[in-house]
Jmol script that loads the backbone (N, CA, C; Angstrom):
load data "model"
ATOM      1  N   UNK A   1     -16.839 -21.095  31.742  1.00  0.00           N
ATOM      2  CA  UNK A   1     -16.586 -19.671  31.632  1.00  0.00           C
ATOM      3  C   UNK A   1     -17.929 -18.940  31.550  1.00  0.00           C
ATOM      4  N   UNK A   2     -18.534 -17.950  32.343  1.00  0.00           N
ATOM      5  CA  UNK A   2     -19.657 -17.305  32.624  1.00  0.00           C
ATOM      6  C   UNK A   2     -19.678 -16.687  31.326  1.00  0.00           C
ATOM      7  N   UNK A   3     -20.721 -16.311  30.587  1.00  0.00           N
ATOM      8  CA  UNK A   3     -21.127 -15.786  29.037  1.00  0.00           C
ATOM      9  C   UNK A   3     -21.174 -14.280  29.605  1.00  0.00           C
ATOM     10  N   UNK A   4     -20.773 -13.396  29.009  1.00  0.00           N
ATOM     11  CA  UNK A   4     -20.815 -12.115  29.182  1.00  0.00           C
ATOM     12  C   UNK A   4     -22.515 -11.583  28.425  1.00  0.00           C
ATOM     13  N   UNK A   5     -23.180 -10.609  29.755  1.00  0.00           N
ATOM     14  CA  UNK A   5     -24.204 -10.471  29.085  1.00  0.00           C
ATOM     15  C   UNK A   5     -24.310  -8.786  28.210  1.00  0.00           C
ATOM     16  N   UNK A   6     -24.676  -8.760  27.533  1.00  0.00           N
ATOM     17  CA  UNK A   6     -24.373  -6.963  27.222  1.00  0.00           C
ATOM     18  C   UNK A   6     -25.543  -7.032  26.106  1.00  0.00           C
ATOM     19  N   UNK A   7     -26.249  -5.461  26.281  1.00  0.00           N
ATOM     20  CA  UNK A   7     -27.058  -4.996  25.813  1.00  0.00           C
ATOM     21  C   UNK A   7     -27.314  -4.188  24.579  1.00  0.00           C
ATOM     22  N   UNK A   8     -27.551  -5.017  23.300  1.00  0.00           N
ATOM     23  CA  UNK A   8     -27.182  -4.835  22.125  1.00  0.00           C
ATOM     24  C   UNK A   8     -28.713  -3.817  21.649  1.00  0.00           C
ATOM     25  N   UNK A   9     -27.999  -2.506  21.460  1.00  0.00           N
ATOM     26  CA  UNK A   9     -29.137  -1.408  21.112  1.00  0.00           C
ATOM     27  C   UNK A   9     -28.617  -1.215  19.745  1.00  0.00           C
ATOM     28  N   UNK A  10     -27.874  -1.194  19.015  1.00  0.00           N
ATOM     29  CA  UNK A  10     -27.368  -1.080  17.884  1.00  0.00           C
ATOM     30  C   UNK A  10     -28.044  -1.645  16.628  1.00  0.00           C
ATOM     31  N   UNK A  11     -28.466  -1.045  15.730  1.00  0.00           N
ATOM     32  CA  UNK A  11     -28.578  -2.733  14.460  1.00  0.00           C
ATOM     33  C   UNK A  11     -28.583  -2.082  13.405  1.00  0.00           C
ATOM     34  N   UNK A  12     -27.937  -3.300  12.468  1.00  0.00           N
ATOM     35  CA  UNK A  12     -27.818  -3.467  11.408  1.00  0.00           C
ATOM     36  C   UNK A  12     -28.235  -4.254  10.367  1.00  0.00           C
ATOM     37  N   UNK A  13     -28.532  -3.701   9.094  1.00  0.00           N
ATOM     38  CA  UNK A  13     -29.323  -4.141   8.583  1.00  0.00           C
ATOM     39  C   UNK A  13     -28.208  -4.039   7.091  1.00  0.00           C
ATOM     40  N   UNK A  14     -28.856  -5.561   6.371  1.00  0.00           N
ATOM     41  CA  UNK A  14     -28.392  -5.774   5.507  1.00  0.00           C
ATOM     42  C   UNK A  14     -29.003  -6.939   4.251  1.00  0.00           C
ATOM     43  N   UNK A  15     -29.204  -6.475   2.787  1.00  0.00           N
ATOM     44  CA  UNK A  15     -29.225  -7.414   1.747  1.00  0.00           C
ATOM     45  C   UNK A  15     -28.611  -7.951   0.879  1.00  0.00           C
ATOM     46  N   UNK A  16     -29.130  -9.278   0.897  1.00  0.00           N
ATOM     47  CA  UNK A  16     -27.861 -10.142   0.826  1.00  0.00           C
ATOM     48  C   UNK A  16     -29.197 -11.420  -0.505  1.00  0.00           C
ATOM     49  N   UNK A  17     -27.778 -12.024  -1.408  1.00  0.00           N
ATOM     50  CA  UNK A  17     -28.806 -13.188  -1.971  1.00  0.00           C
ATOM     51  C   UNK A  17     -29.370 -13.914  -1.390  1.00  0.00           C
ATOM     52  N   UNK A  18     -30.124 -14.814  -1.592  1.00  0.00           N
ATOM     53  CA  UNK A  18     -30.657 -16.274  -1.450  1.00  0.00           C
ATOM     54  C   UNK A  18     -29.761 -17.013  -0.775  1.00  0.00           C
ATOM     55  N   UNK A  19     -28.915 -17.138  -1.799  1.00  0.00           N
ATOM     56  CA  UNK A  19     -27.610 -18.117  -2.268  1.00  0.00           C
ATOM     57  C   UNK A  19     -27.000 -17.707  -0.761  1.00  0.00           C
ATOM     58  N   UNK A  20     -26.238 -16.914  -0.532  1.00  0.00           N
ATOM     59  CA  UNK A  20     -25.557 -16.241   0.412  1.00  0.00           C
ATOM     60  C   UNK A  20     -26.204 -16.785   1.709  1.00  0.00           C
ATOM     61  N   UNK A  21     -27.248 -16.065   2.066  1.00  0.00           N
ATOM     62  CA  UNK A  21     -28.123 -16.210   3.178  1.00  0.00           C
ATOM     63  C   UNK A  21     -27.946 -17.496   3.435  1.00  0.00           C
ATOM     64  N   UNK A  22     -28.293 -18.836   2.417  1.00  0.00           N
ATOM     65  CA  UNK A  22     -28.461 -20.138   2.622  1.00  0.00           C
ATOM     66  C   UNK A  22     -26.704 -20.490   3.375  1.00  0.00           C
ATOM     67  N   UNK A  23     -25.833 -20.016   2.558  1.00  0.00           N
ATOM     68  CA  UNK A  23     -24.707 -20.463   3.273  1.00  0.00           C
ATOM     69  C   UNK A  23     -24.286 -20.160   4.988  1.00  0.00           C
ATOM     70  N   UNK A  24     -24.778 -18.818   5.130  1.00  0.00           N
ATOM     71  CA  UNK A  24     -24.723 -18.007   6.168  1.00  0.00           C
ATOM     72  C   UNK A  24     -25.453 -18.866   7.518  1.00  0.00           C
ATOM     73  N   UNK A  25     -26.789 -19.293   6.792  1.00  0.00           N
ATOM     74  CA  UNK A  25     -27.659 -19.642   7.516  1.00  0.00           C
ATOM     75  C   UNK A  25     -26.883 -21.189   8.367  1.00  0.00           C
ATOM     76  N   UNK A  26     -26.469 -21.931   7.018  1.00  0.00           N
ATOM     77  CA  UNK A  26     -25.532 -23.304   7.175  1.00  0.00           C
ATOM     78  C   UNK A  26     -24.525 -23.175   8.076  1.00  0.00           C
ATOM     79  N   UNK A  27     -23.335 -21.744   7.919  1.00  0.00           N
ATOM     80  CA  UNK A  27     -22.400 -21.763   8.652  1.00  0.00           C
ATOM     81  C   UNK A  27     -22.947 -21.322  10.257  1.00  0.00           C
ATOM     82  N   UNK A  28     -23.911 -20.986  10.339  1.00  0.00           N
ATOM     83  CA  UNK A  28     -24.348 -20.636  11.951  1.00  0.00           C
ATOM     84  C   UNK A  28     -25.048 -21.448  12.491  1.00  0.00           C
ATOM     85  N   UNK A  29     -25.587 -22.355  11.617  1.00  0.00           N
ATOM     86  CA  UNK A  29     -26.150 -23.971  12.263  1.00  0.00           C
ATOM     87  C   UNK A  29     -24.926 -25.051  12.415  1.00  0.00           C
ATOM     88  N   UNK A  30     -23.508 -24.943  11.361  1.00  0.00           N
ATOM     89  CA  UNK A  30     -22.221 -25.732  12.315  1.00  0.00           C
ATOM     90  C   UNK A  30     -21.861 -24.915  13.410  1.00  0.00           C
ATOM     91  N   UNK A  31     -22.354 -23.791  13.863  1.00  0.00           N
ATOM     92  CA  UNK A  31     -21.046 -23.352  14.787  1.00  0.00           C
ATOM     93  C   UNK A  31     -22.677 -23.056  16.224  1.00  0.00           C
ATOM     94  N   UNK A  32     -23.184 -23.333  15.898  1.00  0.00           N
ATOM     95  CA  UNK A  32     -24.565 -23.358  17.142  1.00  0.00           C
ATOM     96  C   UNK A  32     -24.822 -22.337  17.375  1.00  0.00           C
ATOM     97  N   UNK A  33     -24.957 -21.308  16.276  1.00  0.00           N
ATOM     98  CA  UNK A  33     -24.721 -19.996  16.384  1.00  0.00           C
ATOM     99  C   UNK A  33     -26.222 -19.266  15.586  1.00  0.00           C
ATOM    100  N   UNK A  34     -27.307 -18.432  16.308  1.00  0.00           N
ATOM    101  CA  UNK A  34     -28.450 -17.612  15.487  1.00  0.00           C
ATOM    102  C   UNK A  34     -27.630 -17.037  14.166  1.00  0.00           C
ATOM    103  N   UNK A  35     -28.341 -16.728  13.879  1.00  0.00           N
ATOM    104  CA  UNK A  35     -27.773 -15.926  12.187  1.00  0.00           C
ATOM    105  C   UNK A  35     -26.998 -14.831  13.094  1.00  0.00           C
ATOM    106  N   UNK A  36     -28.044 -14.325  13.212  1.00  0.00           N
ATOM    107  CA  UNK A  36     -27.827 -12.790  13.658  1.00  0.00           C
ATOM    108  C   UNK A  36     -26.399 -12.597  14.397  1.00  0.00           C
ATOM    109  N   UNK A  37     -25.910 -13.519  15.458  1.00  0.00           N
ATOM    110  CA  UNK A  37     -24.990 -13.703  16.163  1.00  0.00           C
ATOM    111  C   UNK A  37     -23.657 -13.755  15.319  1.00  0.00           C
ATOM    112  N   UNK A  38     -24.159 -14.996  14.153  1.00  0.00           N
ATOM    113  CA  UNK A  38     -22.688 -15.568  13.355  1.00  0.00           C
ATOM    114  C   UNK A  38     -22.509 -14.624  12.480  1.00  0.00           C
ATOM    115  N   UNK A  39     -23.318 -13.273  12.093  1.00  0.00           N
ATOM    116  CA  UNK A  39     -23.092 -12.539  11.023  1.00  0.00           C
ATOM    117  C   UNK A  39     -22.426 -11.186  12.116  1.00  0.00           C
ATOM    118  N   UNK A  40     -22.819 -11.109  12.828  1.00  0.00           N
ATOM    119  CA  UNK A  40     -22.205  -9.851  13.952  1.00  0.00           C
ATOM    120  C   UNK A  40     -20.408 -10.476  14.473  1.00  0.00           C
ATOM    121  N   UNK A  41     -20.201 -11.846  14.662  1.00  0.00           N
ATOM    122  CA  UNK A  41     -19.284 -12.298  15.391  1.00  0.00           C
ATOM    123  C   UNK A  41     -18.551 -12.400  13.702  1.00  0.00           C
ATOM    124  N   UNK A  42     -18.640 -12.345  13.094  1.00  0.00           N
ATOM    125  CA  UNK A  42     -18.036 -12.392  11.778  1.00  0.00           C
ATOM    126  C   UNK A  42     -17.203 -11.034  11.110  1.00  0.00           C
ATOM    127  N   UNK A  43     -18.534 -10.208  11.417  1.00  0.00           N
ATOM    128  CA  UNK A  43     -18.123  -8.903  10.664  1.00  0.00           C
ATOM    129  C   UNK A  43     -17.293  -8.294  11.726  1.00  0.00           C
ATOM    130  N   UNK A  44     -17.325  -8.322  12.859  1.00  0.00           N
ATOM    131  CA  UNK A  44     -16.255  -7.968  13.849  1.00  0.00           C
ATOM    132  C   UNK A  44     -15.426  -8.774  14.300  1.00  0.00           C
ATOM    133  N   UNK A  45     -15.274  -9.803  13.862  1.00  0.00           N
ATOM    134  CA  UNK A  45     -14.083 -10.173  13.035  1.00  0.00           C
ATOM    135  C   UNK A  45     -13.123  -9.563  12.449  1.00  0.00           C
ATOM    136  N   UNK A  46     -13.399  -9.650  11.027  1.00  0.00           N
ATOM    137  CA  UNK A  46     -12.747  -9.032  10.104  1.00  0.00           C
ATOM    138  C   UNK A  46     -12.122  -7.827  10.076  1.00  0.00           C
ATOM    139  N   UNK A  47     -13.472  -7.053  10.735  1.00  0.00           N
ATOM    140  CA  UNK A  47     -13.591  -5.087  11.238  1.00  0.00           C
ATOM    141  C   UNK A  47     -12.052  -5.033  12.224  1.00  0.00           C
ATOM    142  N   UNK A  48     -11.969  -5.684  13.211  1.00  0.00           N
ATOM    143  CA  UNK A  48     -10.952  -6.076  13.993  1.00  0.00           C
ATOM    144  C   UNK A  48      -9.629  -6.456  12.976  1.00  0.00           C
ATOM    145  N   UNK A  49      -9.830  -7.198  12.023  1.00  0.00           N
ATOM    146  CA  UNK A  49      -8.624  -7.558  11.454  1.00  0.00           C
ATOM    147  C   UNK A  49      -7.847  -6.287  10.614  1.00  0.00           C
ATOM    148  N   UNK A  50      -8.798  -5.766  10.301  1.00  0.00           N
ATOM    149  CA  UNK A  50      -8.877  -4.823   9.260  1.00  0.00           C
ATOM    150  C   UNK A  50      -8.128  -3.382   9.753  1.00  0.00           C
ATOM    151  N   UNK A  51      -8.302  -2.999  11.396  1.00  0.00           N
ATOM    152  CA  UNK A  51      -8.300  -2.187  11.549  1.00  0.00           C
ATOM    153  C   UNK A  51      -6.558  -2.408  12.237  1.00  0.00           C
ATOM    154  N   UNK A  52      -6.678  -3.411  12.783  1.00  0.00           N
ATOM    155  CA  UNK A  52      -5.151  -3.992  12.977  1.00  0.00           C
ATOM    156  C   UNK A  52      -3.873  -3.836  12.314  1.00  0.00           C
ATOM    157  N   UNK A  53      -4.702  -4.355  10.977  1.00  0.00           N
ATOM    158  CA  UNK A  53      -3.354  -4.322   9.559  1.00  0.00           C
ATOM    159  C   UNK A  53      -3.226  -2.818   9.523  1.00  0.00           C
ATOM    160  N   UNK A  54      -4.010  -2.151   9.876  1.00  0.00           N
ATOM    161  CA  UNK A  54      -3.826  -0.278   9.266  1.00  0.00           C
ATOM    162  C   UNK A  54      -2.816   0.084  11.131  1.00  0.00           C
ATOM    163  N   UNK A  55      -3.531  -0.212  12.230  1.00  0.00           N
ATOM    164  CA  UNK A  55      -2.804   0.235  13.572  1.00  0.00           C
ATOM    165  C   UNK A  55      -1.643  -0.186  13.821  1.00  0.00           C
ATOM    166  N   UNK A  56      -1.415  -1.365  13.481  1.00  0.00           N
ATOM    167  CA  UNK A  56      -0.242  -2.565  14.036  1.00  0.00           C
ATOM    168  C   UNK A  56       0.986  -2.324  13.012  1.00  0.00           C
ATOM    169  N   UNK A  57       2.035  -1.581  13.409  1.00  0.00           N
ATOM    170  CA  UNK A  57       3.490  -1.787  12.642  1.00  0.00           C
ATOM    171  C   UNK A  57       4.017  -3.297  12.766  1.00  0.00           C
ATOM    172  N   UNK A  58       4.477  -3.932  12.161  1.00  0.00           N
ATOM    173  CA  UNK A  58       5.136  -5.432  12.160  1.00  0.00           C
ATOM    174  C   UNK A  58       6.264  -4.910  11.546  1.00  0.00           C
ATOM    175  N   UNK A  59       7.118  -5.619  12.658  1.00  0.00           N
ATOM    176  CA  UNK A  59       8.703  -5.188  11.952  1.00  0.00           C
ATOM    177  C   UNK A  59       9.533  -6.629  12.112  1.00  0.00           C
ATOM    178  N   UNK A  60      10.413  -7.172  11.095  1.00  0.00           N
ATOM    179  CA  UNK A  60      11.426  -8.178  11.329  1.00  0.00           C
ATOM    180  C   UNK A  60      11.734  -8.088  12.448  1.00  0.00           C
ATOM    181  N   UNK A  61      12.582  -8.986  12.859  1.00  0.00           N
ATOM    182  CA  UNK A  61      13.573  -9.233  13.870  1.00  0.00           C
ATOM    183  C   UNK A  61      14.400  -8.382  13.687  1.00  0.00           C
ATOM    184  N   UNK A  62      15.231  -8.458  12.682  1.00  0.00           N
ATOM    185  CA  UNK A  62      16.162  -7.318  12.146  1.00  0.00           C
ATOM    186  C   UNK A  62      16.193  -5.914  12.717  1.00  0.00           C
ATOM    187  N   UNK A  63      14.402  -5.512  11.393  1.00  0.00           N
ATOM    188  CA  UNK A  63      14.205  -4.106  11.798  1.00  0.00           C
ATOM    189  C   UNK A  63      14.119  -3.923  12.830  1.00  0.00           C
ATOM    190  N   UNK A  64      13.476  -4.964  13.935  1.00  0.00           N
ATOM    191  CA  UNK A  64      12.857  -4.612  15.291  1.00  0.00           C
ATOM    192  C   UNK A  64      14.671  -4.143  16.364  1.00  0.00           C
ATOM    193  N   UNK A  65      15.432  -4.944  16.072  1.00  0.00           N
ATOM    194  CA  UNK A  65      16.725  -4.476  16.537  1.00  0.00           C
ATOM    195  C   UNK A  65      17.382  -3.344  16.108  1.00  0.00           C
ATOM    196  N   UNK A  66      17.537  -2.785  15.062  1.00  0.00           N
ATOM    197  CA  UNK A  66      17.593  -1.573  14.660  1.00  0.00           C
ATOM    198  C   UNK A  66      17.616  -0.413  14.864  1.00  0.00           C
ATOM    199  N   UNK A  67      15.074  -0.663  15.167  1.00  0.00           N
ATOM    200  CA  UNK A  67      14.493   0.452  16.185  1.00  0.00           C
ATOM    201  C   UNK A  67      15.122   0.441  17.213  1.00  0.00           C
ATOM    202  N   UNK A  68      15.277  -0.706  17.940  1.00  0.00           N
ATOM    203  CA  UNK A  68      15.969  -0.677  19.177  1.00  0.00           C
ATOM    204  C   UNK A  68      16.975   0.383  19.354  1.00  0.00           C
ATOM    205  N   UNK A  69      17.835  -0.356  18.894  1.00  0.00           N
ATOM    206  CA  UNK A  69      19.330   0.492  18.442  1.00  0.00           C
ATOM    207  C   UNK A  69      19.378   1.823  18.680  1.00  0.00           C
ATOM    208  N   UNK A  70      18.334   2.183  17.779  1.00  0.00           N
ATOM    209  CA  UNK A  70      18.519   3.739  17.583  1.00  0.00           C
ATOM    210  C   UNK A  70      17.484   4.666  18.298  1.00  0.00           C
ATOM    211  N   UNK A  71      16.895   4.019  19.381  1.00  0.00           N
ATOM    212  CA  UNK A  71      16.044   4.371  20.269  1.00  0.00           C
ATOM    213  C   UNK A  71      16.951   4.752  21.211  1.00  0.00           C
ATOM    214  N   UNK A  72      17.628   3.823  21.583  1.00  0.00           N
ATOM    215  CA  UNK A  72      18.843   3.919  22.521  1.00  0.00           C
ATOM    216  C   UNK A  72      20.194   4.702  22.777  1.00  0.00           C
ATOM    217  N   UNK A  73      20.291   4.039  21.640  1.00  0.00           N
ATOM    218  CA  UNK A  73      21.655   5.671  21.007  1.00  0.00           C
ATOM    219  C   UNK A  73      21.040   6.116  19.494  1.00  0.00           C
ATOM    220  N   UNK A  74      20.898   7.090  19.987  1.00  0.00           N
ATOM    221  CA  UNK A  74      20.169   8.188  18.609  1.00  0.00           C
ATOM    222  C   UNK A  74      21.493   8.786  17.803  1.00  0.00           C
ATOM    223  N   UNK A  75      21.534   8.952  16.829  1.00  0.00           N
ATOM    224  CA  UNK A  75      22.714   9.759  16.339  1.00  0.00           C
ATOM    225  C   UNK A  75      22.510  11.261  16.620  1.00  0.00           C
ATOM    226  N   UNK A  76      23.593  11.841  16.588  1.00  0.00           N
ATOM    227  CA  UNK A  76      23.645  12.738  16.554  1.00  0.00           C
ATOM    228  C   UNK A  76      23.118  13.742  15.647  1.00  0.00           C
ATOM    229  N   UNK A  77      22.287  14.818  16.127  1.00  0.00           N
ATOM    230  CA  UNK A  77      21.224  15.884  15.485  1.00  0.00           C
ATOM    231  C   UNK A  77      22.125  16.070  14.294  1.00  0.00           C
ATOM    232  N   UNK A  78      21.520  16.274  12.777  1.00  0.00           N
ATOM    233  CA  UNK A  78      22.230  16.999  11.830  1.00  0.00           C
ATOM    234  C   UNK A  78      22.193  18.474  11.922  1.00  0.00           C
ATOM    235  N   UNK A  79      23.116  19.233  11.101  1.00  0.00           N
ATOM    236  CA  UNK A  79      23.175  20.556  11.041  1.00  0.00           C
ATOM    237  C   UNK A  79      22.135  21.224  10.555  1.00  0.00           C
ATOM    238  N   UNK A  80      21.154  20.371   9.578  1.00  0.00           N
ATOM    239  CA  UNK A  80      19.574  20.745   9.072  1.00  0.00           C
ATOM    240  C   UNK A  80      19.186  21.094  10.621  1.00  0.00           C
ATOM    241  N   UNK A  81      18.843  19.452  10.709  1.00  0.00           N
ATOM    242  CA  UNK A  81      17.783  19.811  12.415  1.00  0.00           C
ATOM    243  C   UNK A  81      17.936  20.891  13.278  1.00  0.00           C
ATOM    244  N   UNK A  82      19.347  21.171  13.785  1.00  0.00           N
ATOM    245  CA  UNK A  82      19.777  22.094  14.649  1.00  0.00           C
ATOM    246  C   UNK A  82      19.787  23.582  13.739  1.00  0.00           C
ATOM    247  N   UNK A  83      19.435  23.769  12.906  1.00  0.00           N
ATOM    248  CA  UNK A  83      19.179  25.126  12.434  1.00  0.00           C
ATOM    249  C   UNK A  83      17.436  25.192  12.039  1.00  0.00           C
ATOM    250  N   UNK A  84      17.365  24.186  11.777  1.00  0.00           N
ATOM    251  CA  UNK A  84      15.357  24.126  11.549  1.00  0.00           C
ATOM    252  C   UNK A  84      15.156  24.655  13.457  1.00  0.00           C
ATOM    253  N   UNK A  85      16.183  23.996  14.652  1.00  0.00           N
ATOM    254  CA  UNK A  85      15.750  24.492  15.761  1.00  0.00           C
ATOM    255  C   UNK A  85      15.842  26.006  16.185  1.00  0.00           C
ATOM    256  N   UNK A  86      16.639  26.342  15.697  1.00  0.00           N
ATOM    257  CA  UNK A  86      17.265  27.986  15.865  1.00  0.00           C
ATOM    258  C   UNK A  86      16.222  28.775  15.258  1.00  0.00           C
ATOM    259  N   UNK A  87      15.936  28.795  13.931  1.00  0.00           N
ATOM    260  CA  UNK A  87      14.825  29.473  13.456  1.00  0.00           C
ATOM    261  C   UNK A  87      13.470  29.159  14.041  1.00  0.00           C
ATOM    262  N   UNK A  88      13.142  28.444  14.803  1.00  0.00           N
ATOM    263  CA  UNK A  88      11.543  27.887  15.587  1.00  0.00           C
ATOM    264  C   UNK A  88      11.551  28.384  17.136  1.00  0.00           C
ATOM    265  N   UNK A  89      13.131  28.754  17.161  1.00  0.00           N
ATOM    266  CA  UNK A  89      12.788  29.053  18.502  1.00  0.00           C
ATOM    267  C   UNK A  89      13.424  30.686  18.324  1.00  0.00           C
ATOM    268  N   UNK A  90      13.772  31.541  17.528  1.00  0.00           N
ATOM    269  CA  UNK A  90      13.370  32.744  17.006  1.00  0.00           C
ATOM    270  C   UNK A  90      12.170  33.534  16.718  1.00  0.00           C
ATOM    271  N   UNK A  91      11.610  32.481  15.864  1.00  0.00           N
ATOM    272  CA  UNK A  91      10.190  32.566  15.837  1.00  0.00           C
ATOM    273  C   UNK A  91       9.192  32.321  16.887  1.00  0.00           C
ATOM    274  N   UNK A  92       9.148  31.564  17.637  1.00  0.00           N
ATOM    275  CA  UNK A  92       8.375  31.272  18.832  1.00  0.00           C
ATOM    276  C   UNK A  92       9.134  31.732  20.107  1.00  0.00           C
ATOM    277  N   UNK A  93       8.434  32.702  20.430  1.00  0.00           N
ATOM    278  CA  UNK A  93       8.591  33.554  21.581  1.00  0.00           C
ATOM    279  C   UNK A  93       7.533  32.887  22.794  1.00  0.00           C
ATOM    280  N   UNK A  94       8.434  32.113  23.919  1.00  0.00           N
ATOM    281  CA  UNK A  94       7.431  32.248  25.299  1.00  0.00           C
ATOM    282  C   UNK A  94       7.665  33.320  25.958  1.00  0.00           C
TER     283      UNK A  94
END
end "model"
wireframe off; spacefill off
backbone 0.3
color backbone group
């Protein structure tokens, strides 16, 4: 698989223990990886995971049939809704 090449103008900078660093340093010498690389492929990682759990709805099986359901056949507007519509379109003149 051809390595994608791309031009990293960005940086970040960060302090960190001894202790830390030494592990960091360890986990990017098992994975054949510069520091710099295993700490970037890491934190965007997570950044990715992170931003997922907040974007990504997960719904049961259940719920997911449900949405379905009621995507499909919607119930019928309540008497709220259909008067919240009457007054919005009183008020809003095209």
């Amino acid at each position: 698989m051809p390595q994608e090449t791309t031009t990293r103008t960005a940086r970040l900078e960060a302090r960190i223990t001894r202790e830390a660093l030494a592990v960091v340093r360890r986990a990017a010498e098992i994975q054949g990886r510069s520091v710099s690389d295993f700490v970037v492929a890491a934190a965007q990682e997570v950044a990715l995971k992170t931003v997922t759990e907040v974007e990504v709805i997960r719904l049961s099986r259940e719920a997911q049939e449900k949405f379905m359901t009621l995507l499909l056949h919607p119930p019928a507007p309540a008497a709220a809704l259909k008067e919240a519509f009457e007054r919005r379109r009183k008020l809003i003149v095209k």
